[in-house]
C-alpha positions as CSV (number, residue, x, y, z in Angstrom):
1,X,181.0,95.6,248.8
2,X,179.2,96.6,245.9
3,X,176.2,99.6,245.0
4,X,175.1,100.1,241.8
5,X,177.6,98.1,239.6
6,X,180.4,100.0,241.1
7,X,183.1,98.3,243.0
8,X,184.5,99.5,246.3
9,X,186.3,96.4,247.0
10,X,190.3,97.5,246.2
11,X,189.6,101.2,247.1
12,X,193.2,102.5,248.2
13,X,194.2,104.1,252.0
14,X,192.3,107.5,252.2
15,X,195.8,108.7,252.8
16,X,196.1,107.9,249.1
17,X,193.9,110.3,247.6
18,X,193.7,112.7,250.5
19,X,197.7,113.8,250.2
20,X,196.7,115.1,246.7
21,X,193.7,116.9,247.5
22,X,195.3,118.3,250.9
23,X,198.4,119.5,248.9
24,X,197.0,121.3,245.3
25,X,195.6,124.1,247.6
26,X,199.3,125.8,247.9
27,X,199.8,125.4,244.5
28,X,196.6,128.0,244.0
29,X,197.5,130.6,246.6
30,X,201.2,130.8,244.9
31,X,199.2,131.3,241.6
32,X,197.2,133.8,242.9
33,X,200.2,135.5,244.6
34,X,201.9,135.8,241.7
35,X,198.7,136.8,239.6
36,X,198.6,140.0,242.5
37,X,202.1,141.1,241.7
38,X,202.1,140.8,238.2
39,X,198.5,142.8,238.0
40,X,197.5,143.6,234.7
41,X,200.5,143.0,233.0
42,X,198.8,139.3,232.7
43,X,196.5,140.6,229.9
44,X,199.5,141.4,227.9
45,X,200.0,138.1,226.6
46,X,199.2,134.2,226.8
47,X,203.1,134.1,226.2
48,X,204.5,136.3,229.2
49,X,206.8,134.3,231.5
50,X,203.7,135.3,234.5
51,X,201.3,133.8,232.4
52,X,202.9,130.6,231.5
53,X,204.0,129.8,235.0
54,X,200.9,130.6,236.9
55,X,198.7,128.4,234.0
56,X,201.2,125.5,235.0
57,X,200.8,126.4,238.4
58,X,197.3,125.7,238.3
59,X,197.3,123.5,235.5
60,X,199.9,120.9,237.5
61,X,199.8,122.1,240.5
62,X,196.4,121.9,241.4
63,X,194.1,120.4,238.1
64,X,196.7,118.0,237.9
65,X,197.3,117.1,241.4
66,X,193.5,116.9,242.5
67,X,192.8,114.5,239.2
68,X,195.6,112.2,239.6
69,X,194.7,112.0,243.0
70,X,191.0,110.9,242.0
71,X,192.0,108.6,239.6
72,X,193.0,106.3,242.5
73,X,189.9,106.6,243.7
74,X,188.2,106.3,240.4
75,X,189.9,103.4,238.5
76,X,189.2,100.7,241.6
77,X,185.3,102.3,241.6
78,X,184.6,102.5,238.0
79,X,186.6,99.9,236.5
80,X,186.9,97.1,239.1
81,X,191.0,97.7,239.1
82,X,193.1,98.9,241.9
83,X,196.0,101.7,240.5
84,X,198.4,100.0,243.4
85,X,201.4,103.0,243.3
86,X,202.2,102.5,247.5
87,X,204.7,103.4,249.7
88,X,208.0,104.9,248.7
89,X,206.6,104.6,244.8
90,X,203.6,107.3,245.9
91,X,206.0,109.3,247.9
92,X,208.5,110.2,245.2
93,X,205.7,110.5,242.5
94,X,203.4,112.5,244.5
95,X,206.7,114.7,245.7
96,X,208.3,114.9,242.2
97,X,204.8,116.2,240.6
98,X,204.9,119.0,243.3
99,X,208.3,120.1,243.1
100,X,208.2,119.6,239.4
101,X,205.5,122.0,239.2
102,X,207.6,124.2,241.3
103,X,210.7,124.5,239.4
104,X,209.4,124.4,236.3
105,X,207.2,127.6,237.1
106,X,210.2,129.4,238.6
107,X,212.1,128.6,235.6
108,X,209.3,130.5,233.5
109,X,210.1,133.6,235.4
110,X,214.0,133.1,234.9
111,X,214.6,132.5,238.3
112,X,216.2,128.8,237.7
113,X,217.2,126.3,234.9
114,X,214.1,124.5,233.0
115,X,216.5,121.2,233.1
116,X,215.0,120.8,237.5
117,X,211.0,120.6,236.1
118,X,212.1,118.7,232.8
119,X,213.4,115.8,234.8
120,X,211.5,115.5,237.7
121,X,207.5,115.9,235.4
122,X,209.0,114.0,232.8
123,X,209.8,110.3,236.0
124,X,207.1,111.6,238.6
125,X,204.2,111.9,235.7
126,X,205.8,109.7,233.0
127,X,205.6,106.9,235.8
128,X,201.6,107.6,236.8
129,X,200.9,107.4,233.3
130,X,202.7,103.9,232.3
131,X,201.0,102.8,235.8
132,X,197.7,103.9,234.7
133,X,197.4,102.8,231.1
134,X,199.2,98.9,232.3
135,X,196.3,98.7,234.5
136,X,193.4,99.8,232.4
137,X,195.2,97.6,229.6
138,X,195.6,94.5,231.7
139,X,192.8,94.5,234.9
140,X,189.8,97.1,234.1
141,X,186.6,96.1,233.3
142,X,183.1,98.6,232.3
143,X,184.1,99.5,229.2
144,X,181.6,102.3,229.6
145,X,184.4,104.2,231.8
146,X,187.3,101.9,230.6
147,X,187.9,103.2,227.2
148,X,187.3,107.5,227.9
149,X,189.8,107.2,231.1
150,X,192.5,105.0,229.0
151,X,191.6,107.8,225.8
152,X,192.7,110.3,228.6
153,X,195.3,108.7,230.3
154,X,196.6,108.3,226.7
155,X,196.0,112.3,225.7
156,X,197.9,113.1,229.5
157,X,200.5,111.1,228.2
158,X,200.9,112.7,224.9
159,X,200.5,116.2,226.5
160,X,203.4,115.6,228.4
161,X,205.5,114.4,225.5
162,X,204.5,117.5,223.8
163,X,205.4,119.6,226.9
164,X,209.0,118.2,227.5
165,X,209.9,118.8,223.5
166,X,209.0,122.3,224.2
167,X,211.4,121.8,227.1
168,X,214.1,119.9,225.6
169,X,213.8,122.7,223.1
170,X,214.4,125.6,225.5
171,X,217.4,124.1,226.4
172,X,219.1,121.6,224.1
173,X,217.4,123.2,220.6
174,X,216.0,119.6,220.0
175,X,212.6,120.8,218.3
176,X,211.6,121.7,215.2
177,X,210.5,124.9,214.3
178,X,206.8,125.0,214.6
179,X,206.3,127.9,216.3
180,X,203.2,129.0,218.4
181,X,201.6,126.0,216.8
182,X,202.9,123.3,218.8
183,X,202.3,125.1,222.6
184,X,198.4,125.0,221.3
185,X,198.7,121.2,220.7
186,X,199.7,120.9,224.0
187,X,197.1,122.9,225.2
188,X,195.0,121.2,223.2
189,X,196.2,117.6,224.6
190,X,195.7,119.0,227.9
191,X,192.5,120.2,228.0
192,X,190.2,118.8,225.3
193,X,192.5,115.5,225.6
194,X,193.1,114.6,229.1
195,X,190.1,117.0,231.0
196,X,187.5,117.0,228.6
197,X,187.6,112.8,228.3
198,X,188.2,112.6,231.9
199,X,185.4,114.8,232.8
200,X,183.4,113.4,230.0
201,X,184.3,109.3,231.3
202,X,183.6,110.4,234.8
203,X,180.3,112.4,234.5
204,X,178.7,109.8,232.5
205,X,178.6,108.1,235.5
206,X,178.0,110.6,238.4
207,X,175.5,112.7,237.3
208,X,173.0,110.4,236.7
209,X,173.9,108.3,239.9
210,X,174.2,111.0,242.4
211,X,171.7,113.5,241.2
212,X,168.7,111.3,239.6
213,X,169.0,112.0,235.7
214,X,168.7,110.7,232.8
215,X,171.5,108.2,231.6
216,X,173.5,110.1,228.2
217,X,172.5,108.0,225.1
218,X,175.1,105.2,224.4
219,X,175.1,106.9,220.3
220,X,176.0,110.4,222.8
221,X,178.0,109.0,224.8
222,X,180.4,107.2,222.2
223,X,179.8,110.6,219.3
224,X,181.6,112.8,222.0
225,X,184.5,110.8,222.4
226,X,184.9,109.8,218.7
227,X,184.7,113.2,218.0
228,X,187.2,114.9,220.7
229,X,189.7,111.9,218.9
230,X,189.3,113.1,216.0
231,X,189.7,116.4,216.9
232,X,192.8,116.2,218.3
233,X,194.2,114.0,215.6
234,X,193.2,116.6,212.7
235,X,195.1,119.3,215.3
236,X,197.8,117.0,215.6
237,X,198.3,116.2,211.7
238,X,198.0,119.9,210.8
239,X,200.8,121.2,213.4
240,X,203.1,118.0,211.6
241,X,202.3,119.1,208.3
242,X,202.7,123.5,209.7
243,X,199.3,124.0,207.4
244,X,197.0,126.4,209.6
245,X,195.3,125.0,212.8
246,X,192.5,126.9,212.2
247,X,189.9,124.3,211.1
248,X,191.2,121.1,212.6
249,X,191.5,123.2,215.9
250,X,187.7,124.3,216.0
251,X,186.7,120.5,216.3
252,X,187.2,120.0,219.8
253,X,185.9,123.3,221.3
254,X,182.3,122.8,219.4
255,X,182.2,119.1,220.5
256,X,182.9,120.6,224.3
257,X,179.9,123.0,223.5
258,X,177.5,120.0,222.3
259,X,178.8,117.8,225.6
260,X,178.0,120.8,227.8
261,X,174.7,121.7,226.2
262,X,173.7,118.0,226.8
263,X,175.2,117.9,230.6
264,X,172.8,121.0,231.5
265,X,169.6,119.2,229.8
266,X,170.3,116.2,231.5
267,X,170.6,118.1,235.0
268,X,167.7,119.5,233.9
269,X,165.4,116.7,233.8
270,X,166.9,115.4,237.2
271,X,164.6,114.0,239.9
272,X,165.9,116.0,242.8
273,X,164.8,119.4,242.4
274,X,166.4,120.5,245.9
275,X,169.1,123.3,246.2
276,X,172.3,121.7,245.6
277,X,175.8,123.4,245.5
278,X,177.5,120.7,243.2
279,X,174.5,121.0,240.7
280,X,175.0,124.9,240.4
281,X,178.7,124.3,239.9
282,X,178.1,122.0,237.0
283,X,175.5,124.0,235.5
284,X,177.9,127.4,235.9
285,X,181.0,125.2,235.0
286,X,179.6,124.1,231.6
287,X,178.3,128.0,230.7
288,X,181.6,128.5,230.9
289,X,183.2,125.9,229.1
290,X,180.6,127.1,226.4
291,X,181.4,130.8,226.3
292,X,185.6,129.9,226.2
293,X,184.9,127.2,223.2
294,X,182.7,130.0,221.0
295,X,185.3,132.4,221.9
296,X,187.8,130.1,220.9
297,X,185.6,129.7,217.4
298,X,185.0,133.3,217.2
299,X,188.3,134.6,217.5
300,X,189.1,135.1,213.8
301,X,186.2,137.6,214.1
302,X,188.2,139.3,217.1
303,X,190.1,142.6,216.2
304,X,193.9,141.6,216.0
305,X,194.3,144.3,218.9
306,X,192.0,142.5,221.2
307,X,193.0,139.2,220.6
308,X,195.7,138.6,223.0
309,X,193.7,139.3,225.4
310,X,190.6,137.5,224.6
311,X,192.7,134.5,225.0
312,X,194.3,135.3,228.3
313,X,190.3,135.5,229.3
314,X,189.6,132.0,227.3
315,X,192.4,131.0,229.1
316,X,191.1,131.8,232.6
317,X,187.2,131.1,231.7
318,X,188.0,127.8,230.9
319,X,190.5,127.0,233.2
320,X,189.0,128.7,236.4
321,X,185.2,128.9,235.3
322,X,184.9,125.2,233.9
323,X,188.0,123.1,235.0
324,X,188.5,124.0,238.6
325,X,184.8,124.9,239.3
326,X,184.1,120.9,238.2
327,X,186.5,120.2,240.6
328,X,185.6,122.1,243.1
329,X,182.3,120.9,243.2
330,X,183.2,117.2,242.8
331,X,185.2,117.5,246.1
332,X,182.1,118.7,247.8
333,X,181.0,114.7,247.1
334,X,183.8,112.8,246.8
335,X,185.1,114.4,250.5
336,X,182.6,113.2,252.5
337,X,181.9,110.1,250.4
338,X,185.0,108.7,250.8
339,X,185.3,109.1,254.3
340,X,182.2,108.0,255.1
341,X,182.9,105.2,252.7
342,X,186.2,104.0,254.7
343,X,184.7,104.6,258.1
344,X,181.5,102.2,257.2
345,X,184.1,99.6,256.4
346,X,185.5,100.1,259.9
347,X,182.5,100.4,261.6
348,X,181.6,96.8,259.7
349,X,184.3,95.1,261.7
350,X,182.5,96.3,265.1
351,X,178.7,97.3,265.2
352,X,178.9,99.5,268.1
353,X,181.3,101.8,265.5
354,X,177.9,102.2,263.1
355,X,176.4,104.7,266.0
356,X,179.7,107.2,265.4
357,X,179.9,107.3,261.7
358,X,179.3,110.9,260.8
359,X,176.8,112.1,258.2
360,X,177.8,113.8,255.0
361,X,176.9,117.5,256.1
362,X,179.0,116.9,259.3
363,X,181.8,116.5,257.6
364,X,181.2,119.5,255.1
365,X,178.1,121.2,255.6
366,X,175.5,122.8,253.9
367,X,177.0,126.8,255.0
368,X,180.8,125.4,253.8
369,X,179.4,124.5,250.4
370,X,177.5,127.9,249.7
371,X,180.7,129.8,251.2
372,X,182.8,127.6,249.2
373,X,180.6,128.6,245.8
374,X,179.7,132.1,246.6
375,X,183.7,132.7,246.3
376,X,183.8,130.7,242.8
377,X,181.7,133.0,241.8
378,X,183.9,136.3,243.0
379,X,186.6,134.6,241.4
380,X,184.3,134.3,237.7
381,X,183.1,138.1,238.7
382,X,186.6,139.0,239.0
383,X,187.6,138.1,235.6
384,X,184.8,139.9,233.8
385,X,185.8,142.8,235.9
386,X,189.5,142.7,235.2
387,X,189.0,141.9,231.4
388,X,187.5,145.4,231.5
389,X,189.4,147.0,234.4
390,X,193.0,145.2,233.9
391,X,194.0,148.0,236.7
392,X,191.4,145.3,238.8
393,X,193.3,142.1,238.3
394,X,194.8,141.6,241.9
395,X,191.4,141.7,242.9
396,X,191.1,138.6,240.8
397,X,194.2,137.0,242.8
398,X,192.5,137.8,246.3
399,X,189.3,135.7,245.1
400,X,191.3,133.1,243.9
401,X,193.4,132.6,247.5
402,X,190.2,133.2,249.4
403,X,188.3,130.2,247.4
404,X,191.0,128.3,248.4
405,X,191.9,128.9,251.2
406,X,188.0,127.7,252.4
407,X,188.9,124.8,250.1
408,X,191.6,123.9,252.3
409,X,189.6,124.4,255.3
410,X,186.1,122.1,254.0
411,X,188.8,119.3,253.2
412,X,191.0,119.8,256.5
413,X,188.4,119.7,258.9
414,X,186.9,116.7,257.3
415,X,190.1,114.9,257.4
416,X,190.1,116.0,261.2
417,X,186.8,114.9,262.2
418,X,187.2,111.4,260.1
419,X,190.5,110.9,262.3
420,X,188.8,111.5,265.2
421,X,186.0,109.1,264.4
422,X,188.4,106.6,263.6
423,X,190.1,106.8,267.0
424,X,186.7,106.9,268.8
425,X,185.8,103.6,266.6
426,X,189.5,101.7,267.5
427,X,188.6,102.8,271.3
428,X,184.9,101.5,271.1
429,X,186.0,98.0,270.2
């Protein structure tokens, strides 16, 4: 079966994707529990234990578990070639990225040995990304999509290298002394490298298929990418050589701003003028991947006493406002468009089935989508408020768990209705 040049022919078990998707929500509501006891304390520093486990919290635990669990989904779609990880394999990745995540965030806050997270990230995601890159290497096709998801596959890889030196320093002494400057190249890998490409590679696609734009310019397209490379390779080739990372570390944050600022003129000139939740969550996303990246540009200008905590608020504007808001909206599609997708191949095999599949709205509606964004938007309100209240930051951690908690919700009681469906459809035959 194929639409538009995409390929849905070696799509994997919903179960695949869904047990990714179905899971990251817990990793949230720990993050925002531990973002209401901490309170204001979080502003302190980018470097207090609090801070660094709940941004691996969210970062693994629920950016990383929601886009690994895409890629499945993606890689057959976009580039024609199935990402087969089955069975016991999926199990023990899936349940080594989660515990992983788990350990390694308690052993942040002192309450376990780093030695749990280092070896259980370093098998479950050194495996997914040695799966990945063999198959975009060896099977994929549309080099459109190929190239930008191998780039980040490649960056995810390298952020992970980066990560476990900082481990392996921690507790063997194994690193050389590069200070701070090394924990912002893995930042840097992680979210210029492997969101920023990833996002990039995938919304080249989506937005002009599902809302009715303008395709980005091939010249764009391939300037964005070359650019974000070259970014982080100056970044990386300054840490090496301990010169400042000033300069080199600019690149990639005013590239973001140029991709964004094209993204919203783009949705702009899209055919569908009607209300749509997952067009507002792109537009909002991208303002605030703009404001973090000037910030990020500006901060020399930034008073040295304000400056640890304008980038705790880069940190969380970026990360809440752009990363997880993309996601979020993206699940509003890809939910119902995958089960609607794997119930039409079921219905195929018996007519009568055709009559029961459920439209998009049924499975999340119209009223869960506003919900759904109205709370994104607390949580964005939230953080303006605490950055000038810190005494308001719990209120911050109650957004965040109430977001996604009606995450959890939208994607459960799709997954219920499609299982019903499904039975109804076995039955009608």
């Amino acid at each position: 079966m194929r639409m538009t040049g995409l390929n849905f022919e070696s799509i994997p078990p919903l179960a695949t994707p869904f047990r990714f998707y179905l899971t990251a929500p817990i990793f949230a509501l720990i993050a925002a529990a531990l973002l209401i006891d901490q309170g204001s304390a979080i502003w302190l520093s980018r470097w207090m234990p609090a801070s660094l486990a709940i941004t691996h919290l969210l970062a693994l635990g629920v950016m990383g578990l929601i886009m690994v669990g895409s890629l499945f989904q993606v890689v057959p779609v976009l580039c024609g070639a199935p990402l087969k990880i089955e069975k016991w394999s999926l199990l023990l990745m899936h349940g080594g990225l989660m515990i992983g995540t788990l350990a390694l965030s308690a052993a942040f806050l002192g309450w376990t040995t780093f030695l749990t997270g280092f070896a259980l990230l370093a098998l479950s995601l050194g495996y997914f990304v040695i799966r990945l890159v063999l198959v975009l290497v060896r099977q994929a096709q549309g080099e459109q999509t190929r190239l930008p998801i191998f780039l980040a596959a490649t960056a995810l890889g390298g952020g992970v290298v980066i990560g476990l030196l900082l481990i392996s320093n921690v507790l063997w002494g194994w690193l050389p002394t590069f200070g701070k400057s090394i924990t912002n190249l893995h930042a840097g890998f992680g979210v210029f490298g492997w969101v920023l490409l990833l996002v990039m590679a995938v919304s080249f696609q989506v937005i002009p298929m599902f809302h009715v734009t303008p395709t980005f310019p091939a010249p764009w397209r391939i300037g964005l990418i070359s650019m974000t490379l070259f970014g982080l390779f100056s970044l990386s080739m300054v840490t090496l050589l301990e010169l400042d990372q000033y300069y080199a570390g600019v690149i990639c944050p005013m590239v973001a701003v140029v991709y964004a600022l094209m993204g919203i003129e783009r949705l702009s000139k899209r055919k569908r003028k009607l209300p749509d939740a997952v067009v507002t969550y792109w537009l909002v996303g991208w303002s605030c991947l703009i404001l973090g990246c000037v910030l990020i540009i500006a901060m020399p200008l930034i008073g040295d006493q304000y400056q640890a905590k304008a980038e705790v608020f880069v940190g969380l504007i970026i990360g809440l406002g752009f990363i997880l808001g993309i996601i979020q909206g993206m699940l509003l599609k890809i939910v119902p468009f995958l089960i609607t997708l794997h119930l039409q191949r079921l219905a195929m095999q018996n007519p009568a089935g055709m009559m029961l599949l459920p439209d998009h709205y049924q499975l999340i509606s119209r009223n869960q989508g506003k919900y759904q964004f109205r709370l994104y938007l607390l949580v964005l309100m939230s953080i303006f408020g605490a950055l000038f209240m810190p005494s308001l930051t719990p209120l911050l951690g109650v957004c965040i768990a109430s977001n996604w908690l009606v995450i959890a919700y939208n994607i459960s009681k799709a997954t219920y209705v499609y299982r019903q469906v499904h039975k109804q459809m076995l039955a009608s035959e």
